[in-house]
DSSP file (Angstrom, degrees, kcal/mol; ACC not computed):
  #  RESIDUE AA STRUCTURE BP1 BP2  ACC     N-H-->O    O-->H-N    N-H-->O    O-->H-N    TCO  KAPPA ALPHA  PHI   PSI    X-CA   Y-CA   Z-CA
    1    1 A X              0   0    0      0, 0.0     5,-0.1     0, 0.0     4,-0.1   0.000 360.0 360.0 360.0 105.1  166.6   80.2   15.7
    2    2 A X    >   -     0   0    0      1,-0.1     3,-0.7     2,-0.1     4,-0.3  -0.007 360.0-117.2 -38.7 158.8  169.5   80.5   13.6
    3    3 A X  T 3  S+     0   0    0      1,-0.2     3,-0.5     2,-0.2    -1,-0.1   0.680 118.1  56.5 -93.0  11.3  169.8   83.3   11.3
    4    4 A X  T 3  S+     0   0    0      1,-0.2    -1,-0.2     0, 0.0    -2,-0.1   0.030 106.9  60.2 -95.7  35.3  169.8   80.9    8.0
    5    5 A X  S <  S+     0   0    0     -3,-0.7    -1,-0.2     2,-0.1    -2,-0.2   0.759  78.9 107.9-103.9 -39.4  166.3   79.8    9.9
    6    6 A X  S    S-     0   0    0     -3,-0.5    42,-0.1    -4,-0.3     3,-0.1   0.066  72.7-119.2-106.9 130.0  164.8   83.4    9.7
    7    7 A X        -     0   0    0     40,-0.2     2,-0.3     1,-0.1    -1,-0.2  -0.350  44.0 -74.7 -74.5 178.2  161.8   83.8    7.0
    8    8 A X        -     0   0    0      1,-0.1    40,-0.1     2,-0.0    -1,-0.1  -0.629  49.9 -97.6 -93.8 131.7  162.0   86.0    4.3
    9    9 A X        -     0   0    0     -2,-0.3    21,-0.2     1,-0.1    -1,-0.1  -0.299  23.4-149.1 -51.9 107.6  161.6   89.8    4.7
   10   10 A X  S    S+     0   0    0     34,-0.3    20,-0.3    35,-0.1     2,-0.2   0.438  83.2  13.3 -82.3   7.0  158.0   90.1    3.8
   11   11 A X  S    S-     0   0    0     18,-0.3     2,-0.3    22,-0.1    18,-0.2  -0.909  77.5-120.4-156.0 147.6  159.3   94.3    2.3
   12   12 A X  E     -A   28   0A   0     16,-2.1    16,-1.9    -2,-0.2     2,-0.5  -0.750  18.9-147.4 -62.8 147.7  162.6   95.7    1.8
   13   13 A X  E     -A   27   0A   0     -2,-0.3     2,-0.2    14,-0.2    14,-0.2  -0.991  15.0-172.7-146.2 120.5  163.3   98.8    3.9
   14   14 A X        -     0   0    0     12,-3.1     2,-0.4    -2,-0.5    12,-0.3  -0.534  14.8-146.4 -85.3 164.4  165.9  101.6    1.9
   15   15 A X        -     0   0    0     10,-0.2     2,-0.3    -2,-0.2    10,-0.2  -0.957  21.5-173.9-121.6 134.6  167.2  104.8    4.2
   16   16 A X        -     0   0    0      8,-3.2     2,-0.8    -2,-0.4    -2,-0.0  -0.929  30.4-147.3-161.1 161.9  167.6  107.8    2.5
   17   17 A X        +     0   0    0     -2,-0.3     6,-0.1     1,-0.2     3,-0.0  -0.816  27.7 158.9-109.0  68.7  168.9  111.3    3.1
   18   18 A X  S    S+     0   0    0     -2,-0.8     2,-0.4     1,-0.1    -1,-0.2   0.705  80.5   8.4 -85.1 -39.3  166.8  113.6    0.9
   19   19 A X  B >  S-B   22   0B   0      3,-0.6     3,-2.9     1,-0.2    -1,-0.1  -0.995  87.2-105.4-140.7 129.2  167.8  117.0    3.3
   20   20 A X  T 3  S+     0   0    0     -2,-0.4     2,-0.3     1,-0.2    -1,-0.2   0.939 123.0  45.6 -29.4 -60.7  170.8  117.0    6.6
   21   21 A X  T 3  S+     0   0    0     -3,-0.1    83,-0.5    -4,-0.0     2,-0.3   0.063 105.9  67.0-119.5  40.1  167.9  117.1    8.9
   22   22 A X  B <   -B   19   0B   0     -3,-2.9    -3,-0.6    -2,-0.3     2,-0.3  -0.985  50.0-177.4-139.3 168.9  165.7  114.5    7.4
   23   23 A X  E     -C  102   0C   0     79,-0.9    79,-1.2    -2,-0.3     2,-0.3  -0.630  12.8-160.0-127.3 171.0  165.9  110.6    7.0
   24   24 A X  E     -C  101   0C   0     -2,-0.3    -8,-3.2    77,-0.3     2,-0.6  -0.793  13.1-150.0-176.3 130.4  163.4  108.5    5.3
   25   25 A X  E     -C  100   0C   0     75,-3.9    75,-3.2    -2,-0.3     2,-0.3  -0.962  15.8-171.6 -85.8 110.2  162.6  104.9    5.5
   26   26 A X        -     0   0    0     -2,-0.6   -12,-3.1   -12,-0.3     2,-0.5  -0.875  11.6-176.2 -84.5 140.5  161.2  103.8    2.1
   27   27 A X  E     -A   13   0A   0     -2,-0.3    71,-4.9   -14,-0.2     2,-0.4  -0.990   4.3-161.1-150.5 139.3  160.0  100.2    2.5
   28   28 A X  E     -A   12   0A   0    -16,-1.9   -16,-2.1    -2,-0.5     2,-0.3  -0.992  22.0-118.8-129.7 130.3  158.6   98.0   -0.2
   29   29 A X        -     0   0    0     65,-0.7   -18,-0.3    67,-0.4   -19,-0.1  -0.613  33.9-117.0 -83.2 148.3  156.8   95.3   -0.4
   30   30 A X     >  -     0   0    0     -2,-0.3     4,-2.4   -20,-0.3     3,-0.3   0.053  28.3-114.1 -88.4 174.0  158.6   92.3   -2.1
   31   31 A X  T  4 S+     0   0    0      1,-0.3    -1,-0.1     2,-0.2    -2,-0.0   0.757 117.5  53.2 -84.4 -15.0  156.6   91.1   -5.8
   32   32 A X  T  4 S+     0   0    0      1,-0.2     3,-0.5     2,-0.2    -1,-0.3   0.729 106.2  56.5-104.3 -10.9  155.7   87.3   -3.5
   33   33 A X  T >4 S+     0   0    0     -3,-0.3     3,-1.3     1,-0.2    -2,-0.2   0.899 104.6  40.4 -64.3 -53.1  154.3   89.3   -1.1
   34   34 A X  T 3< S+     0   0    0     -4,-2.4    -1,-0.2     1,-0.3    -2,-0.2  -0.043 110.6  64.9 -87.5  32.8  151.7   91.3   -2.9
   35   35 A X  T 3  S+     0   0    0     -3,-0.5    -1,-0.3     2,-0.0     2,-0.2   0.036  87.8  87.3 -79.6   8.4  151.0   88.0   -4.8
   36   36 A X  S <  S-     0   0    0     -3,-1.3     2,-0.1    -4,-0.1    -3,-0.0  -0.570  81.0-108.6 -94.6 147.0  149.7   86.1   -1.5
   37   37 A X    >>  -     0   0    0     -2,-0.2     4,-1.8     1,-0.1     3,-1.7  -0.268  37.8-100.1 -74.7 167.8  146.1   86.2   -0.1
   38   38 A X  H 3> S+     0   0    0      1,-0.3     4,-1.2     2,-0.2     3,-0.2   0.889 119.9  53.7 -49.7 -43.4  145.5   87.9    2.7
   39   39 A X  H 3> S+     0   0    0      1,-0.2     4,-1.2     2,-0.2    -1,-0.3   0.535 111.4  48.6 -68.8 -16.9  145.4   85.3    5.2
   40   40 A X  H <4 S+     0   0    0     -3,-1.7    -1,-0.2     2,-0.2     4,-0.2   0.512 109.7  56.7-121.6  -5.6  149.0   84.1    3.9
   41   41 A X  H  < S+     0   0    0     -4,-1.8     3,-0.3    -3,-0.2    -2,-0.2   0.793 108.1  49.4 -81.9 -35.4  150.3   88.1    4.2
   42   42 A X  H  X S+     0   0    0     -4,-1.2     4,-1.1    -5,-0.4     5,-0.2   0.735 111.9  43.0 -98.0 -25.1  149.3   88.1    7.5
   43   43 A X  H  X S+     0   0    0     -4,-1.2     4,-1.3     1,-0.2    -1,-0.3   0.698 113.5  52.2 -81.2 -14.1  151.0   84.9    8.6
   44   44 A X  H  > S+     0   0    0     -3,-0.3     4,-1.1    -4,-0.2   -34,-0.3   0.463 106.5  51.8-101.7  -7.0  153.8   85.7    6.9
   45   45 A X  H  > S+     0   0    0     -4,-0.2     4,-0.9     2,-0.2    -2,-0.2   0.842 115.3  46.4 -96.1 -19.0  153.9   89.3    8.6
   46   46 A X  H  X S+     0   0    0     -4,-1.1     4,-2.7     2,-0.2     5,-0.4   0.786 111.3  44.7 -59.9 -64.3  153.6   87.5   12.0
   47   47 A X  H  X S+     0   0    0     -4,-1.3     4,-2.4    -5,-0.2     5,-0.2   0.957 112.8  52.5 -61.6 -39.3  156.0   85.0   11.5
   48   48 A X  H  X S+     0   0    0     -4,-1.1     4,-2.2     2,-0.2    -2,-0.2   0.926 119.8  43.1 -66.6 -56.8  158.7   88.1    9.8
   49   49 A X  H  X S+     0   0    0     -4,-0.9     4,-2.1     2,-0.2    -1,-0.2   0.923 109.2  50.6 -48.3 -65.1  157.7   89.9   13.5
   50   50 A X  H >X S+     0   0    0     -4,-2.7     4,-2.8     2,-0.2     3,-1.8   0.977 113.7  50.5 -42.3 -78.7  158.1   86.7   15.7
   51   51 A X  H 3X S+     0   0    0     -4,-2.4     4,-1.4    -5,-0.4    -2,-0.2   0.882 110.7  50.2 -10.4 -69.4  161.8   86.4   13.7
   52   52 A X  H 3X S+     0   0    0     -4,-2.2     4,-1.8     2,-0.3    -1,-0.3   0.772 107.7  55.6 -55.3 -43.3  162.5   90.0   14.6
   53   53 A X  H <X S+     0   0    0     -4,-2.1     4,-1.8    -3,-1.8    -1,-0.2   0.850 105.4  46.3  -9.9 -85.3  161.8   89.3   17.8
   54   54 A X  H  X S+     0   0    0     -4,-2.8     4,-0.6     1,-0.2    -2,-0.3   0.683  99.6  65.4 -77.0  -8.4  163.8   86.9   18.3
   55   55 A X  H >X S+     0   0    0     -4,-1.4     4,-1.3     2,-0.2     3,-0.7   0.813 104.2  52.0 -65.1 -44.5  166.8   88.4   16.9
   56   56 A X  H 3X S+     0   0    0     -4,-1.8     4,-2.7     1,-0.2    -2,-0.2   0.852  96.5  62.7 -29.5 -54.6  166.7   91.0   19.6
   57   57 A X  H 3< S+     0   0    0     -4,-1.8    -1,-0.2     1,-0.2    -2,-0.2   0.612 100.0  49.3 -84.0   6.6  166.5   89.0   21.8
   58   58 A X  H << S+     0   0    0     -3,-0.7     4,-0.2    -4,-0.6    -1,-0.2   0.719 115.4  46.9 -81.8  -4.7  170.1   87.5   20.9
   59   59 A X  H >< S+     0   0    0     -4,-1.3     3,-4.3     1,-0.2    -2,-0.2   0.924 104.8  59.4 -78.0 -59.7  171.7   91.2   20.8
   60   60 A X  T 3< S+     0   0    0     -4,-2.7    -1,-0.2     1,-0.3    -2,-0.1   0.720 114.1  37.9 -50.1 -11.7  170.1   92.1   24.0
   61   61 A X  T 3  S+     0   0    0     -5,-0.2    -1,-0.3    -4,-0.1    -2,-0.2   0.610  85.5 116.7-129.7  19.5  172.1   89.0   25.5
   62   62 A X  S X  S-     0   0    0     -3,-4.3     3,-0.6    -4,-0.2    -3,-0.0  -0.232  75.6-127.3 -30.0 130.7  175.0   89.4   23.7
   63   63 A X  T 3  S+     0   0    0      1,-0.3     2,-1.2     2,-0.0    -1,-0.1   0.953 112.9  47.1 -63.5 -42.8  178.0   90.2   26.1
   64   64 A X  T 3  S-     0   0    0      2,-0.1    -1,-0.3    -3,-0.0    -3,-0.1  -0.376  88.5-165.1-106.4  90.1  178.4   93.1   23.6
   65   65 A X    <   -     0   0    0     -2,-1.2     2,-1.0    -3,-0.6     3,-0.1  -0.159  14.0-143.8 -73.2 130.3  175.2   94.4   23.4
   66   66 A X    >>  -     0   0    0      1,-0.2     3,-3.2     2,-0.0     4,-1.5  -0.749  13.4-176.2-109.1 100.8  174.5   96.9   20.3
   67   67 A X  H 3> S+     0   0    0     -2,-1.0     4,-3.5     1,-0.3    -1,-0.2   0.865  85.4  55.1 -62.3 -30.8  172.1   99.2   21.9
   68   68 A X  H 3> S+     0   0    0      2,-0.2     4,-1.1     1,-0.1    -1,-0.3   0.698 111.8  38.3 -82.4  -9.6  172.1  100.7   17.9
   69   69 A X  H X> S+     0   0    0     -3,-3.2     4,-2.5     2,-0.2     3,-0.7   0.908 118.1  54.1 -97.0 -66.8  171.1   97.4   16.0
   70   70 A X  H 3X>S+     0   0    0     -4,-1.5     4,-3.6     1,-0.2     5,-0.6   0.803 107.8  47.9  -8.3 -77.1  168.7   96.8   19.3
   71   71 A X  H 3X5S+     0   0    0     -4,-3.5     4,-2.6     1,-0.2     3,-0.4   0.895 116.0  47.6 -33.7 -68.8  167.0  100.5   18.6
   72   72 A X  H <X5S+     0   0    0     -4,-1.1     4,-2.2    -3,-0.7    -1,-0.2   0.730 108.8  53.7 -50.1 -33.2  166.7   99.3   14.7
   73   73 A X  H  X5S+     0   0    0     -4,-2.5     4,-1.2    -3,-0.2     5,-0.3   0.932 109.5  43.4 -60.9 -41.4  165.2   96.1   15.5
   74   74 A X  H  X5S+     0   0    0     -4,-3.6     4,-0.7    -5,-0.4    -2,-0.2   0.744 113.6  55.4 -82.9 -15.2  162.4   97.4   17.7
   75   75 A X  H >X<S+     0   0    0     -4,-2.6     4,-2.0    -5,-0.6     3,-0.9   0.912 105.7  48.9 -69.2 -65.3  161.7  100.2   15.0
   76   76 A X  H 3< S+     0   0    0     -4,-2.2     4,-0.3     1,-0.2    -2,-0.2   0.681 117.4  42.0 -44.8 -18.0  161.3   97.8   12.2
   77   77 A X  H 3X S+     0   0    0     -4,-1.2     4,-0.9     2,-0.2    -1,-0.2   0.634 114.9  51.6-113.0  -8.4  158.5   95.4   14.6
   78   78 A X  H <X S+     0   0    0     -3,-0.9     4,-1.9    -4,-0.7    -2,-0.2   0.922 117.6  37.6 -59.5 -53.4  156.9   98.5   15.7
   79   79 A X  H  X S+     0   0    0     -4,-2.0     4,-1.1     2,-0.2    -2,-0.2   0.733 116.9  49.7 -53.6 -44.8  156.6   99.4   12.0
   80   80 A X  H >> S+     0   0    0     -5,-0.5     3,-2.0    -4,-0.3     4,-1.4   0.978 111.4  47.6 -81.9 -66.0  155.9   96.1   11.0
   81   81 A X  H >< S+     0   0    0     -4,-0.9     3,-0.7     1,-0.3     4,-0.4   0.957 108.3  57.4 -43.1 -57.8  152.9   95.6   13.8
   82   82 A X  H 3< S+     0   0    0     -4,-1.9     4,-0.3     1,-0.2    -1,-0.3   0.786 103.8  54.2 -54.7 -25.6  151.5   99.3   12.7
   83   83 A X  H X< S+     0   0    0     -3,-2.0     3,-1.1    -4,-1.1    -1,-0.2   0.819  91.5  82.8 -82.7 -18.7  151.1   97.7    8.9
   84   84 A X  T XX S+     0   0    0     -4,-1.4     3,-6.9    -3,-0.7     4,-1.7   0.824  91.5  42.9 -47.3 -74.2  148.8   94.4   10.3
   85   85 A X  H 3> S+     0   0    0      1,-0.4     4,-1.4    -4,-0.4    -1,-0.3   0.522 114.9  46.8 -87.3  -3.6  145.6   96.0   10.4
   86   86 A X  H <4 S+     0   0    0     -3,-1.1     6,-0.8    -4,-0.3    -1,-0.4   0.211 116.0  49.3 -82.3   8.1  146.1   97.7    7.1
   87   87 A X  H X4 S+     0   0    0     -3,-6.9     3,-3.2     3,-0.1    -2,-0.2   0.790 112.5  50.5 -51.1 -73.0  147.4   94.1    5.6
   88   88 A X  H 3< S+     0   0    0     -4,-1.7    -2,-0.2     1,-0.3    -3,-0.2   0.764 111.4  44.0 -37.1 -61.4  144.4   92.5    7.1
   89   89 A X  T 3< S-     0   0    0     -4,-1.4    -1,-0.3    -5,-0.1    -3,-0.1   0.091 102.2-126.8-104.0  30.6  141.8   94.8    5.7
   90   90 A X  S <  S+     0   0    0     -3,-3.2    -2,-0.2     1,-0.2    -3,-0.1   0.702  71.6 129.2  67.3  23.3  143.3   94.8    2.5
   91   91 A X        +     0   0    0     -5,-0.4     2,-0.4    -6,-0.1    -1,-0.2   0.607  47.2  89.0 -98.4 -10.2  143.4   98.7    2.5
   92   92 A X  S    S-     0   0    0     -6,-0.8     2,-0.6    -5,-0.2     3,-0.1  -0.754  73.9-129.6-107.1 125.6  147.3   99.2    1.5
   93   93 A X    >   -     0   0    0     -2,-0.4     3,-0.9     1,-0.2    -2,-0.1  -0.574  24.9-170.1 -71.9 112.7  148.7   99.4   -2.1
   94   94 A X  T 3  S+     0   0    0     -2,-0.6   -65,-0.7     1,-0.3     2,-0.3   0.909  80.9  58.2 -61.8 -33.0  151.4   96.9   -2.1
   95   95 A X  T 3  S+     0   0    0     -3,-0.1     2,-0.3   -67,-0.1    -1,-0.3   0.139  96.8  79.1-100.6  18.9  152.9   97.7   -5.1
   96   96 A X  S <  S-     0   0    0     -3,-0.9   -67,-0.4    -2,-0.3     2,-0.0  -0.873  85.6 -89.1-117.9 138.2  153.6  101.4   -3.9
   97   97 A X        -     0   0    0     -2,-0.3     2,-1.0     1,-0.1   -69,-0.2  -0.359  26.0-141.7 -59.8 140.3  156.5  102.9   -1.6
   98   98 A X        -     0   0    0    -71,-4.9     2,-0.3    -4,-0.1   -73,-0.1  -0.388  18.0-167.2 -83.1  62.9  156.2  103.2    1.9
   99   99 A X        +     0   0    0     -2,-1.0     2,-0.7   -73,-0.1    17,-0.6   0.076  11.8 179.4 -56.8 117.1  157.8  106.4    3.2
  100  100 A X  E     -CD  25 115C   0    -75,-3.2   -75,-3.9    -2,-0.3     2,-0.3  -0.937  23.4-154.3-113.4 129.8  158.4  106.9    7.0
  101  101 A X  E     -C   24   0C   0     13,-1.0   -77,-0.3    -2,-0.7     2,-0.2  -0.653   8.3-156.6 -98.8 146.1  160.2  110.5    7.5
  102  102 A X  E     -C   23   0C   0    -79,-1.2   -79,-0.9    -2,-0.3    12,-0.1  -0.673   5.2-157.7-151.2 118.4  162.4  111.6   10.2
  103  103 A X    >   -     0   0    0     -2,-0.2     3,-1.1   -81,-0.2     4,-0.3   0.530  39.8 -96.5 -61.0 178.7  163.4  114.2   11.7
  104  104 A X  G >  S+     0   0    0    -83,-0.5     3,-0.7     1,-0.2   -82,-0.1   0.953 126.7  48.8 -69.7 -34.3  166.0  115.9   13.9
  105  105 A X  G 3  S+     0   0    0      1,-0.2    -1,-0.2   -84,-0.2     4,-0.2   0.352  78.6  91.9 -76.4  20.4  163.7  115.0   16.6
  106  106 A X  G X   +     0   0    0     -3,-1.1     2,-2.1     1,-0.2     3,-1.9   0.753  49.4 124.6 -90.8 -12.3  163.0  111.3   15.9
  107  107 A X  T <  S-     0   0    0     -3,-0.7    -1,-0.2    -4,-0.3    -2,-0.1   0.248  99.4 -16.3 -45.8  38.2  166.1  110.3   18.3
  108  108 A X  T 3  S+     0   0    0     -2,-2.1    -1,-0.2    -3,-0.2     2,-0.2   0.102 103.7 138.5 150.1  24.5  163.7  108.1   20.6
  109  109 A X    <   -     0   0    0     -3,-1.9     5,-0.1    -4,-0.2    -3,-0.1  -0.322  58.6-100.1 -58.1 143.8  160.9  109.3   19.5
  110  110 A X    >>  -     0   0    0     -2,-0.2     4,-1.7     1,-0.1     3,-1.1  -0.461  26.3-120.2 -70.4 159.3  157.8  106.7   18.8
  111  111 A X  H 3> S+     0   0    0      1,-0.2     4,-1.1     2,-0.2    -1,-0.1   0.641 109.7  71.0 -87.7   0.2  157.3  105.8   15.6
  112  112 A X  H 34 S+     0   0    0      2,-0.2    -1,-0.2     1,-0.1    -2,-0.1   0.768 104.2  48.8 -32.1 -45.8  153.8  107.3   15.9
  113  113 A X  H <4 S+     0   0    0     -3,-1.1    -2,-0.2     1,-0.1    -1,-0.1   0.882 108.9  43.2 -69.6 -59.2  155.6  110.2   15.9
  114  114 A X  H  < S+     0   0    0     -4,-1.7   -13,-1.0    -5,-0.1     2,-0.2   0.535  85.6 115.9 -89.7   4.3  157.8  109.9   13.2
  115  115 A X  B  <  -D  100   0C   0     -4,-1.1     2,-0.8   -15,-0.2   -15,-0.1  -0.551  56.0-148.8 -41.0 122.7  155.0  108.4   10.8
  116  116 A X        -     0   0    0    -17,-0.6     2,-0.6    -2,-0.2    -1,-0.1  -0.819  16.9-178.9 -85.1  86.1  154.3  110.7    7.9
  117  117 A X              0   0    0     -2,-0.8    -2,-0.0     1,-0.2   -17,-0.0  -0.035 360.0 360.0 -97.0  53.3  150.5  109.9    7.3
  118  118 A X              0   0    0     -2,-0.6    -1,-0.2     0, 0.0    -2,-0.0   0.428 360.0 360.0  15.2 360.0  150.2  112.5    4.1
């Protein structure tokens, strides 16, 4: 899979640096996402995952492998996997920011961890 192959990023994902020793992921979903039915968010979150996926696996066999785009990859389908079943049951305001917080300690932490569930 090429990357002009890749489907379209079913969110945008911002970083930003509110404090030195916090991060925050804001991710939004995009305006043709939160116009799909459910069934066609959920393939579409699959197939964005599947993508991701495979983009790993072309760093990971890279001769120069970038353990830091690696790390980023596997946050974002970890992330991405944790939104399904609140896609699925129709329980998440698309049209709202997503914040994921992090700490000084999120440096291989799960993202379980570094979830801010407010």
């Amino acid at each position: 899979m090429s990357a002009s192959t890749y489907p379209p990023a079913p969110f945008t994902i911002s970083v930003h640096d509110p404090k030195p020793s916090l991060r925050e992921l804001h991710l939004r979903f995009t305006p043709e996402f939160q116009q799909m039915p459910v069934e066609q968010r959920m393939a579409s979150m699959r197939a964005y995952i599947e993508s991701m996926l495979a983009q790993a696996k072309e760093i990971s066999t890279r001769t120069t492998n970038d353990e830091g785009a690696q790390r980023g990859l596997m946050m974002v389908i970890e992330l991405t996997e944790q939104l399904l079943p609140h896609i699925q049951s129709d329980s998440m305001p698309l049209h709202e920011t997503l914040i994921v917080e992090m700490g000084e300690g999120a440096n291989g932490s799960s993202l379980d961890e570094l979830l801010d569930l407010r």
